[in-house]
C-alpha positions as CSV (number, residue, x, y, z in Angstrom):
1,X,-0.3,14.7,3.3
2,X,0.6,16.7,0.5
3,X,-0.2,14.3,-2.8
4,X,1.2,15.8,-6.3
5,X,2.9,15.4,-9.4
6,X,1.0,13.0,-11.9
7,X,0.7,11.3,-15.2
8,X,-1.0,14.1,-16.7
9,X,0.7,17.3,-19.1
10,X,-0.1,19.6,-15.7
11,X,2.7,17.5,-14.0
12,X,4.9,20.6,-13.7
13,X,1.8,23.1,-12.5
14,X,1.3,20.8,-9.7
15,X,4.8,20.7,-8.4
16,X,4.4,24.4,-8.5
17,X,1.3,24.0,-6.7
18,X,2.7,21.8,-4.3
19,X,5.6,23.9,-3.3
20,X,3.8,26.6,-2.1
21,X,1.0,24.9,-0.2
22,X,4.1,23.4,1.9
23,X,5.4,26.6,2.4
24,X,2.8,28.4,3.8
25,X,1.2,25.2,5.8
26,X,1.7,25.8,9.9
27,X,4.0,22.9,10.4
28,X,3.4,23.4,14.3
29,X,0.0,22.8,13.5
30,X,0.6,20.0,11.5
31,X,2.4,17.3,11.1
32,X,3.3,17.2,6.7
33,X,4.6,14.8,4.2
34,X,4.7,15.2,0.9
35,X,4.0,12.6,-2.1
36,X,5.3,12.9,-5.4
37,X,4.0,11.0,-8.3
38,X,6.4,11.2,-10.9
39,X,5.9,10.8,-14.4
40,X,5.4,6.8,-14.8
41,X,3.1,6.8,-11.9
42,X,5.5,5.8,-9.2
43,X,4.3,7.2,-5.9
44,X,7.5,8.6,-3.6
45,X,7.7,9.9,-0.2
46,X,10.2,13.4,-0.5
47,X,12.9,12.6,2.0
48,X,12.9,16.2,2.9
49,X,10.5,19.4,2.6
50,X,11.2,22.7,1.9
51,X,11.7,25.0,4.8
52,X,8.7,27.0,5.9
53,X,8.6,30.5,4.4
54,X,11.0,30.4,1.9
55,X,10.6,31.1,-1.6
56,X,8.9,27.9,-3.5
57,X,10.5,26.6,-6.7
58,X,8.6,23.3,-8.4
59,X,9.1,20.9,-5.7
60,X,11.3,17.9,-7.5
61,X,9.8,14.0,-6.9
62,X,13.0,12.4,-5.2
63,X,13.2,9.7,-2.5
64,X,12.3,6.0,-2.6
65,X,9.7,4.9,-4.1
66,X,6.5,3.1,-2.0
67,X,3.1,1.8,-2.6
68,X,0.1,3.9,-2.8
69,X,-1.4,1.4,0.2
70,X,1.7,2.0,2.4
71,X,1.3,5.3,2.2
72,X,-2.3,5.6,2.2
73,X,-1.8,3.0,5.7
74,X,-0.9,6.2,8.1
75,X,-3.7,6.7,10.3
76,X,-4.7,10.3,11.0
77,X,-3.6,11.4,7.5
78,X,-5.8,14.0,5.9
79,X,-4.6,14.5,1.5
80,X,-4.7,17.4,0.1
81,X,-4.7,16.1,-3.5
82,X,-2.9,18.5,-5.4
83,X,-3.1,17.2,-9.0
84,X,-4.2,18.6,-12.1
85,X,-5.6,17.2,-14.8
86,X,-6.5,13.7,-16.3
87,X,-5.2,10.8,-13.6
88,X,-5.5,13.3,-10.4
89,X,-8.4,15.7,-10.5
90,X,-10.8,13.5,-12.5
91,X,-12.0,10.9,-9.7
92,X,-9.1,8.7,-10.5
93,X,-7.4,9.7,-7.1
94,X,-10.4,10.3,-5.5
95,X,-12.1,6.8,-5.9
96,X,-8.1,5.5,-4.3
97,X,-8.6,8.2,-1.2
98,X,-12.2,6.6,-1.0
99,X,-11.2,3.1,-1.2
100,X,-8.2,3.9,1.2
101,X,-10.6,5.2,3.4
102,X,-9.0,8.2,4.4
103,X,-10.0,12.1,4.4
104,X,-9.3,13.9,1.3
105,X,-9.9,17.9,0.3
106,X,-12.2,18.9,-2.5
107,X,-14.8,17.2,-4.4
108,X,-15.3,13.8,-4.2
109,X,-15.2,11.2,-6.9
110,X,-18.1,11.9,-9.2
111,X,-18.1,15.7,-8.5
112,X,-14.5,15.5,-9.8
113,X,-15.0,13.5,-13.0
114,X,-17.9,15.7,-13.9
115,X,-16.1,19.3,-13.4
116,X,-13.3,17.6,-15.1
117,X,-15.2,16.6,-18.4
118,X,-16.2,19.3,-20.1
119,X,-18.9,18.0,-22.1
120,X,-20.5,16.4,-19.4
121,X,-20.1,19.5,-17.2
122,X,-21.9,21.4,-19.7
123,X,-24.8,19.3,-20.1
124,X,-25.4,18.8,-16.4
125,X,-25.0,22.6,-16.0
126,X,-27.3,22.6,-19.0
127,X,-30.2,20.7,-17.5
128,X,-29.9,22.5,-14.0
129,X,-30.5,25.6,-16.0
130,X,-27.2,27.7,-16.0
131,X,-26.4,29.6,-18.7
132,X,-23.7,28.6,-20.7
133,X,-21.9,29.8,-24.4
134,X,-23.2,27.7,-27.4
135,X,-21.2,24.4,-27.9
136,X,-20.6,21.2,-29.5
137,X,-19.4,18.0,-28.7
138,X,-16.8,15.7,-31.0
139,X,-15.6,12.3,-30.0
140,X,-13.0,11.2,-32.5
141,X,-14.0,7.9,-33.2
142,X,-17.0,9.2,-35.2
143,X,-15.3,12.1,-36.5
144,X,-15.4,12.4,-40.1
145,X,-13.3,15.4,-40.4
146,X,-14.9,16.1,-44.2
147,X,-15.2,20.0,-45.1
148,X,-19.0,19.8,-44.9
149,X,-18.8,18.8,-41.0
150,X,-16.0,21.7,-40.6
151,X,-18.5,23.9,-42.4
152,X,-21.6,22.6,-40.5
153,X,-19.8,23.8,-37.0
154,X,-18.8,26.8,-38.1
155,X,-22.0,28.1,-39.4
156,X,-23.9,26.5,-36.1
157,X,-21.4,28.3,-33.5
158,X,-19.9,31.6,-35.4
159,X,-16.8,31.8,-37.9
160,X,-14.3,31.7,-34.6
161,X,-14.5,29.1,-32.4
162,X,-12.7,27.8,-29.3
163,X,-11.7,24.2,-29.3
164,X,-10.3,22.6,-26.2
165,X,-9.6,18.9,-25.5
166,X,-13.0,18.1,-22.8
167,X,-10.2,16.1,-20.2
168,X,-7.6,18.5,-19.5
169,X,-7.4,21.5,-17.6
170,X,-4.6,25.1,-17.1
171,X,-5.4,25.8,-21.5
172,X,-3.4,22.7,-22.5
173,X,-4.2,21.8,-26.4
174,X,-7.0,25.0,-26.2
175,X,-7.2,26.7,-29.3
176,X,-8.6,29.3,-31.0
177,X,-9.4,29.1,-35.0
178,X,-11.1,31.2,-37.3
179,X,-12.2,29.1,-40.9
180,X,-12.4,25.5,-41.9
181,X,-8.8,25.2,-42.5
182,X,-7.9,26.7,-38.8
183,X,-10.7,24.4,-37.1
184,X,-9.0,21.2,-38.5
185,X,-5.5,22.3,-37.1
186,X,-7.1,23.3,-33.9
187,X,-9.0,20.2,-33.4
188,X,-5.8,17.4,-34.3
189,X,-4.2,19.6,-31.5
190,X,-7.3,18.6,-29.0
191,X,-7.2,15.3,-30.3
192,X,-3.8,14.7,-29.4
193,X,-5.0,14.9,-25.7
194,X,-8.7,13.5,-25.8
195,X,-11.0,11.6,-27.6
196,X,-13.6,13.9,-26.3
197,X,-12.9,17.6,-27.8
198,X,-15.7,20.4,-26.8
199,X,-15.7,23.5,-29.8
200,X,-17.8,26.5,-28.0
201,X,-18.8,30.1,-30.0
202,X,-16.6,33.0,-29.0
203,X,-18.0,34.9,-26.5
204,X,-17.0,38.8,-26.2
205,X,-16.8,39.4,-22.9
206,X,-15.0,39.9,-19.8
207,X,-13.5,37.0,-17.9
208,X,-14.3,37.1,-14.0
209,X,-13.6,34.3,-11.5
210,X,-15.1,33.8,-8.4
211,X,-13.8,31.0,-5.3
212,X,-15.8,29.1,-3.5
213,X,-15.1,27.1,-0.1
214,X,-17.9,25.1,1.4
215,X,-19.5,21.3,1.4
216,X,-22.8,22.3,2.0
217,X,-23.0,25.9,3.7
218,X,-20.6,28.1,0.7
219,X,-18.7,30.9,1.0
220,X,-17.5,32.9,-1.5
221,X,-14.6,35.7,-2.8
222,X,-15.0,38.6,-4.1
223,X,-14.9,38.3,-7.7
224,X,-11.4,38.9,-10.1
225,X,-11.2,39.7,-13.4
226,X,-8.6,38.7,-16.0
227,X,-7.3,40.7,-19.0
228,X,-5.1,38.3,-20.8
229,X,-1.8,39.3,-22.4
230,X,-2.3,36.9,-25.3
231,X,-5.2,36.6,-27.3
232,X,-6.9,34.1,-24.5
233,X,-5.5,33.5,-21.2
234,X,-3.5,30.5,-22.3
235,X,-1.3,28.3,-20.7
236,X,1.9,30.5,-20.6
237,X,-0.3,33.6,-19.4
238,X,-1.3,31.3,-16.2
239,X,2.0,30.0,-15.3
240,X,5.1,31.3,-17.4
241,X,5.4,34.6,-18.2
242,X,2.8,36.0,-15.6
243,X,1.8,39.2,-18.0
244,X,-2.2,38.6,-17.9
245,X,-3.7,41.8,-15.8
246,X,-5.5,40.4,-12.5
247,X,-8.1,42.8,-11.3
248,X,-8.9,41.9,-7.8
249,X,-11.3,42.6,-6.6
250,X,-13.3,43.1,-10.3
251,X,-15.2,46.1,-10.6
252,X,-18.9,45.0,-10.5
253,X,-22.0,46.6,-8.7
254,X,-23.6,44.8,-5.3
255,X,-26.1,43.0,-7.7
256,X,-23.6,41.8,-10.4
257,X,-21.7,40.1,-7.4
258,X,-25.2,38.5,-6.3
259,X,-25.5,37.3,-9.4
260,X,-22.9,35.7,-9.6
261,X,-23.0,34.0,-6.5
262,X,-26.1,32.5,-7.3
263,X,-24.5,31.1,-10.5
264,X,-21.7,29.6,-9.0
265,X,-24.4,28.2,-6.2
266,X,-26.1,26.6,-8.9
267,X,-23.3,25.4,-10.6
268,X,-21.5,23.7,-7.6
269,X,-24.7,21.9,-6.6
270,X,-25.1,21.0,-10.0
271,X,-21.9,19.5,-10.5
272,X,-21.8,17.9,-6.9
273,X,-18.7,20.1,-6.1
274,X,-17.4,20.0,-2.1
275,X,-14.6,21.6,-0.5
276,X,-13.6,24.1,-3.2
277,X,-14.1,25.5,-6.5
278,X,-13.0,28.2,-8.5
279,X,-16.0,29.0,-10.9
280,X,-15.0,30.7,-14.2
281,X,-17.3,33.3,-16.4
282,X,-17.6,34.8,-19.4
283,X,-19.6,38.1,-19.0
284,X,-21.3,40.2,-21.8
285,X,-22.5,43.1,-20.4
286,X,-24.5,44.3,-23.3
287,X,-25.9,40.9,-24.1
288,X,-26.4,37.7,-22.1
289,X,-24.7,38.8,-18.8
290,X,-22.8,36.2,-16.9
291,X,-22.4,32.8,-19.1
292,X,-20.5,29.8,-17.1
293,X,-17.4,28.6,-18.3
294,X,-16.2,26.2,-15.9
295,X,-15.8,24.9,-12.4
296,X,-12.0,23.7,-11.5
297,X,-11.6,21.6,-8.7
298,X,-8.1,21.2,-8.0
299,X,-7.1,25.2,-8.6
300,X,-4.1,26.5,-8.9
301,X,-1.7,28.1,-5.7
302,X,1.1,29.3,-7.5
303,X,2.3,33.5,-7.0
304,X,0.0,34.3,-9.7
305,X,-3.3,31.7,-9.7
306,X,-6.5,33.5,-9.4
307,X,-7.5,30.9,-6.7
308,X,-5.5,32.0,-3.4
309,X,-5.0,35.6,-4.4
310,X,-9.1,36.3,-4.5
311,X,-9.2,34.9,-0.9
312,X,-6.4,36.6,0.0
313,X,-8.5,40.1,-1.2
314,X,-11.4,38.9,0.8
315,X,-9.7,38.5,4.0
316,X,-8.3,34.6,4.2
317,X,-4.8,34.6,3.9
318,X,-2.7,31.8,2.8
319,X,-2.2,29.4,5.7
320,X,-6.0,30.2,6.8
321,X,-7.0,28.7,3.8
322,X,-5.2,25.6,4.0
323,X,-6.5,25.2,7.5
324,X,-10.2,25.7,5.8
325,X,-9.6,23.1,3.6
326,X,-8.7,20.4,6.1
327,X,-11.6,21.4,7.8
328,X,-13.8,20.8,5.2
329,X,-12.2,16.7,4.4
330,X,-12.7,16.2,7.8
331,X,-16.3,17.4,8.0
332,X,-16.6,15.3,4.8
333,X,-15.4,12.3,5.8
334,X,-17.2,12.1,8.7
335,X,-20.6,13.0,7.1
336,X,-20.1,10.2,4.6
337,X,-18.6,7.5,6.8
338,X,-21.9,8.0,8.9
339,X,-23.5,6.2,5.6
340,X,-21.5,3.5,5.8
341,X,-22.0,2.0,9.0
């Protein structure tokens, strides 16, 4: 069961998503459905699916509507949940799939909601030891917004900062501001989709990505490297216009790659990730080396996401991929119901 769509601003990325996972799926392998959620959170089972193979468009949430608990009734189902962002890849879905007691790919429900929250990400990661950029943490209900706090930041993290909302995922309300009078602008925007907005120091670096696929035993791509179009690799960069260079694999030496590995290790036990992860860095060769940026947990599988594309360069194609990941729910699901009993 294909689950996507969503009340969050990453509705449209995960119809993209969506589309292509059913068209590369074995259907003789498999028997598929697909589940929209539409914007007002109605759940709908698509009447029809694309044809296998052909070329994906954002899949459109038609058909009539049902309750999560029908749906979630089908025995043998095993979800790919497909849903970025706030209300599908923070634990929100993932405490349903739990209570619904069915199989579900990727992390589970704490895992989610920590990789999801920035701030908290970066203080777990913080306390497990891996090295991060400098940041700070605003929730707006204490925010005072007066030129000395502006001031304060800036001088603490560097003149340019990043500012991005700490729920929400693909670059949406991210922003990058140099002065007071840019910080303010930048963080209304990040307020407009979270009380909880992380501001981090500009790192200059290269931006390399690594995937991961495992529970417990991980295994892991070779790395890619990203050379935005824009001035950051924003939100039309991932999923619009496409013009971001994508190096894969990145050019690194044997131990750079080790290194890395290790991070993402670290990071991925750290945030109780399972099933997948693509792990972000920021890496200054010169200074600090690799810094950890994130962990997504839902990634992207359109044409151009970073996710498929480094598994493809290390030898997993599309459909083998899939297949991995519904290995891994199962294997999951069975390790944890043995707790239950």
């Amino acid at each position: 069961m294909v689950l996507f769509g969503g009340q969050s601003p990453e509705h449209e990325v995960s119809r993209v998503t969506a589309a292509h996972v059913l068209a590369a799926i074995d259907r003789n392998r498999y028997r598929v459905e697909a589940i929209g959620i539409d914007r007002s959170g109605i759940w709908h089972r698509l009447p029809q699916l694309p044809s296998p193979g052909h070329d994906p468009a954002a899949l459109e949430i038609l058909g009539e509507s049902s309750s999560p608990s029908a749906i979630l009734g089908d025995p043998g189902t095993v979800v790919l949940p497909l849903m970025h962002g706030p209300m599908g890849e923070d634990g929100t879905v993932q405490g349903l799939l739990e209570l619904a007691g069915v199989p579900y790919a990727g992390a589970g429900v704490l895992g989610s909601a920590l990789a999801m929250d920035k701030s908290a990400a970066k203080q777990a990661l913080a306390a497990a030891g891996v090295p991060q950029a400098r940041w700070e943490t605003i929730h707006e209900p204490r925010w005072s917004g007066d030129p000395s706090a502006l001031g304060g930041i800036l001088e603490r993290l560097g003149e340019t900062v990043f500012v991005k909302p700490a729920n929400m995922g693909s670059s949406v309300g991210v922003s990058k501001a140099t002065g007071a009078a840019e910080l303010e602008k930048a963080l209304a925007e990040a307020f407009s989709y979270d009380e909880w907005v992380v501001v981090e120091e500009t790192i200059t670096g290269r931006e390399i990505e690594m995937s991961v696929l495992g529970n417990v035993d991980l295994d892991f791509s070779v790395p890619g490297e990203i050379v935005p179009a824009a001035d950051f690799y924003d939100y039309n960069d991932k999923y619009h216009d496409g013009a971001a260079k994508l190096i894969i694999p990145a050019e690194l030496s044997r131990h750079e790659v080790a290194q890395m590995e290790q991070l993402a290790e670290a990071a991925y036990t750290a945030l109780r990730v399972e099933g997948m992860g693509r792990v972000d860095f920021l890496y200054e060769p010169n200074g600090r080396g690799f810094l950890l940026n994130e962990i997504n947990t839902i990634p992207g599988f359109t044409p151009i996401s970073m996710y498929p594309k480094m598994w493809e360069a290390t030898g997993l194609s599309y459909p083998a991929l899939i297949d991995r990941l519904i290995e891994l729910a199962l294997d999951r699901h069975e390790r944890r119901m043995s707790k239950r009993r």
